[in-house]
C-alpha positions as a printed NumPy array, in Angstrom:
array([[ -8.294,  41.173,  21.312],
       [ -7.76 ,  37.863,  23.309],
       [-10.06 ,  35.587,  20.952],
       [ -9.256,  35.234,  16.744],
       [-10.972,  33.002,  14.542],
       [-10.159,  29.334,  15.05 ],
       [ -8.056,  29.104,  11.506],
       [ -5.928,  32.284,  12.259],
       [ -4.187,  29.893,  15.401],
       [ -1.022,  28.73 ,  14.405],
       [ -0.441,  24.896,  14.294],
       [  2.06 ,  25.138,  17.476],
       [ -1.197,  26.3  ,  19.241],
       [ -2.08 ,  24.156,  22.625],
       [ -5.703,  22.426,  22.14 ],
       [ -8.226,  20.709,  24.452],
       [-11.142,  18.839,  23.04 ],
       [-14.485,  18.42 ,  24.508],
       [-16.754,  15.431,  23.419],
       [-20.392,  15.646,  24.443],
       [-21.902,  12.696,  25.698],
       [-24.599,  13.411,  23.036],
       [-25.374,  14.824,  20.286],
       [-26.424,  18.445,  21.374],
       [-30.02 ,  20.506,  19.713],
       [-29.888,  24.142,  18.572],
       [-30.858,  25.541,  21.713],
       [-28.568,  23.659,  23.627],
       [-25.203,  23.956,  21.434],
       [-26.214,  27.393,  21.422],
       [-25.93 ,  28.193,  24.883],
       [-22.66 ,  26.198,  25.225],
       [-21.13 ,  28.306,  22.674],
       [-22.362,  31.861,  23.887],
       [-21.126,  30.981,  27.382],
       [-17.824,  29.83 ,  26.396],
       [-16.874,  32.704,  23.717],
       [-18.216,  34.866,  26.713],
       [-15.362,  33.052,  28.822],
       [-12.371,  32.965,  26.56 ],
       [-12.97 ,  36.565,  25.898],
       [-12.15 ,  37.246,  29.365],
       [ -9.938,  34.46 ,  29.658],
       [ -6.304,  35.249,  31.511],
       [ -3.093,  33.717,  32.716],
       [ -1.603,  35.555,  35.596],
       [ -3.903,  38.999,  34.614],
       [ -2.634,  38.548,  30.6  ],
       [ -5.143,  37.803,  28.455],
       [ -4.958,  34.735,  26.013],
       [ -4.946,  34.663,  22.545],
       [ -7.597,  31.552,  21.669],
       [-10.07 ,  30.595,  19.772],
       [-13.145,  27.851,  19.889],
       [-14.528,  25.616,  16.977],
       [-17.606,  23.453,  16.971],
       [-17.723,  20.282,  14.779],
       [-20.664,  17.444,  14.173],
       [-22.891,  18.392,  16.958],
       [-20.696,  16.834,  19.753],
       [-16.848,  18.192,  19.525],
       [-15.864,  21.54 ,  21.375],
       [-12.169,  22.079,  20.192],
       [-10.196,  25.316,  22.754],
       [ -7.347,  26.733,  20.812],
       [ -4.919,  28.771,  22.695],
       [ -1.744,  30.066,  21.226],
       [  1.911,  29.159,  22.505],
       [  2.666,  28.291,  26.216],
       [  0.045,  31.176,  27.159],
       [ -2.128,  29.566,  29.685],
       [ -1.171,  28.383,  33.145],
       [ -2.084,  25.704,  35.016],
       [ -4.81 ,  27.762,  37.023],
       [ -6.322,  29.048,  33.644],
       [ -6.765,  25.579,  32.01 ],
       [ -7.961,  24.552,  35.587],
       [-10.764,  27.482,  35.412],
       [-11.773,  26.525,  31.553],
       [-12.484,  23.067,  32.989],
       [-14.501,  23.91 ,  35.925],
       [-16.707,  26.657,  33.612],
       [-17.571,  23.878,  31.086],
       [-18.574,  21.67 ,  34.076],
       [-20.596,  24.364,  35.583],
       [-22.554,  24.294,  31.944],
       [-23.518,  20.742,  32.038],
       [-27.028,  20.85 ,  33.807],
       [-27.8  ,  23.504,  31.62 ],
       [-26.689,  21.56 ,  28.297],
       [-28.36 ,  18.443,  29.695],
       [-24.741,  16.476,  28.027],
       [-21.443,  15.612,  30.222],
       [-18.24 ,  17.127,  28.407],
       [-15.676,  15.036,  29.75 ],
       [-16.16 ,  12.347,  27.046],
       [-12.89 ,  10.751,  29.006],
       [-13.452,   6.897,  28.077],
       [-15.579,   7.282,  25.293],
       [-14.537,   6.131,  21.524],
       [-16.395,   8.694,  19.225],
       [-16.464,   7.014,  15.381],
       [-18.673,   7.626,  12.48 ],
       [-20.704,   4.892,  11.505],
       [-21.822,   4.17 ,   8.287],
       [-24.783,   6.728,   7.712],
       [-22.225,   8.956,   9.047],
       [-23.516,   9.879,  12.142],
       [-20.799,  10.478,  14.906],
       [-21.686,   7.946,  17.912],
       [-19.864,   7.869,  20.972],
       [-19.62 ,   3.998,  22.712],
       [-17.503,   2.895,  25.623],
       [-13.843,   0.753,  25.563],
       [-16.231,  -2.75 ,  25.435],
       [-18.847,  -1.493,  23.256],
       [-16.321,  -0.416,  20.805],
       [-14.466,  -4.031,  21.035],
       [-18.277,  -5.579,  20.332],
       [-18.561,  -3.462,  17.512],
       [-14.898,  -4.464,  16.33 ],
       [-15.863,  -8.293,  17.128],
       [-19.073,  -7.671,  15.031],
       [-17.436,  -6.456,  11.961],
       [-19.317,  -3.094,  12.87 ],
       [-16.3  ,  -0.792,  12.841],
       [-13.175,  -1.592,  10.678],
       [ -9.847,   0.025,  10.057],
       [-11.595,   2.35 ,   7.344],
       [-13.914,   3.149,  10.266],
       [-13.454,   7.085,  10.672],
       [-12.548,   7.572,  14.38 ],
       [-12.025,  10.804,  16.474],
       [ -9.067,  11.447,  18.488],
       [ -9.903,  13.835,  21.015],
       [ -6.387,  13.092,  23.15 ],
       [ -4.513,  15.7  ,  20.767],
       [ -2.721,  18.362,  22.051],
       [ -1.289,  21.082,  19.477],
       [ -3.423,  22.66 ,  16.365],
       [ -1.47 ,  20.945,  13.973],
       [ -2.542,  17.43 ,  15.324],
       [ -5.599,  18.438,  15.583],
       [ -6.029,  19.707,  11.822],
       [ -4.193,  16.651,  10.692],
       [ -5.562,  13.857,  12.504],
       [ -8.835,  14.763,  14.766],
       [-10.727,  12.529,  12.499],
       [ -8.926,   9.868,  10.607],
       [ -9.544,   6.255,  10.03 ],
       [ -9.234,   3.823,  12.848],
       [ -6.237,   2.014,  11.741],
       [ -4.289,   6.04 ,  11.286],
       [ -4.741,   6.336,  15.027],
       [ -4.408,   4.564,  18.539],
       [ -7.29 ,   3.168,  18.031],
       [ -5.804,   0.61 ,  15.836],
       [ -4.533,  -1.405,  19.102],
       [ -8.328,  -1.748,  19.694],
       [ -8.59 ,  -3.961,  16.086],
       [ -6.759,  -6.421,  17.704],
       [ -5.631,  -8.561,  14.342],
       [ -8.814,  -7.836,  12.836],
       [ -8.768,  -6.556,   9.048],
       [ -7.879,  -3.26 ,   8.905]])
């Protein structure tokens, strides 16, 4: 069986994470996630199926799990274009690409841009304590470690710029 439960990946796993634009509703989140263990359960490199794994976190974070060196470049190419094909239907981008995702104070995960982030920094807003979300990891064991951390554990201390932290 190509897909396991998320925890049963080893740490040396390859990861991808997804950050939705927006929070995403029942329905919605739903969907995503039917379509997408639909596709990693038929999900190949070179006619071998992989052995991977999904895992949904605070209404916004898709994390893909797949074990070892398994996938190829035209697999991880196809995984892309099927959660861009789901968009419309999700009514949320995926990409998250420049977006900073941090949990503010009522603990709410937002997701701001490069300058709104800096504004946020400038207004005392966000802090080194600030619990960030680094979705640029690429193995399990980063991911389980450090996903979500405070801002001055991760890169996006450079973005404190001498503030306290």
């Amino acid at each position: 069986m190509p897909t396991v439960p998320f925890e049963n990946l080893s740490n040396a796993a390859r990861v991808w994470v997804f950050a939705s634009d927006k929070p995403l509703p029942d329905a919605p989140a739903r969907e995503l996630l039917g379509e997408v263990d639909s596709y990693l359960g038929g999900w190949k490199a070179h006619g071998s199926p992989l052995t991977c794994a999904r895992e949904w976190r605070d209404d916004r974070f898709l994390a893909i799990g797949v074990e070892g060196g398994e996938a190829s470049g035209c697999s991880i190419d196809g995984l892309f274009r099927k959660l861009k094909e789901l968009e419309p239907a999700i009514g949320a981008s995926l990409a998250g690409g420049e977006r900073i995702f941090y949990r503010d104070v009522s603990g709410r995960v937002e997701g701001v841009s490069r300058d709104q982030f800096n504004t946020l920094v400038e207004k005392g807003s966000v802090g080194g304590e600030t619990h960030v979300f680094d979705t640029s990891l690429t193995t399990l064991e980063e991911y389980r470690d450090r996903f979500e951390t405070s801002a001055k554990n991760s890169w996006h201390r450079k973005l404190l710029r001498g503030k306290a932290h």
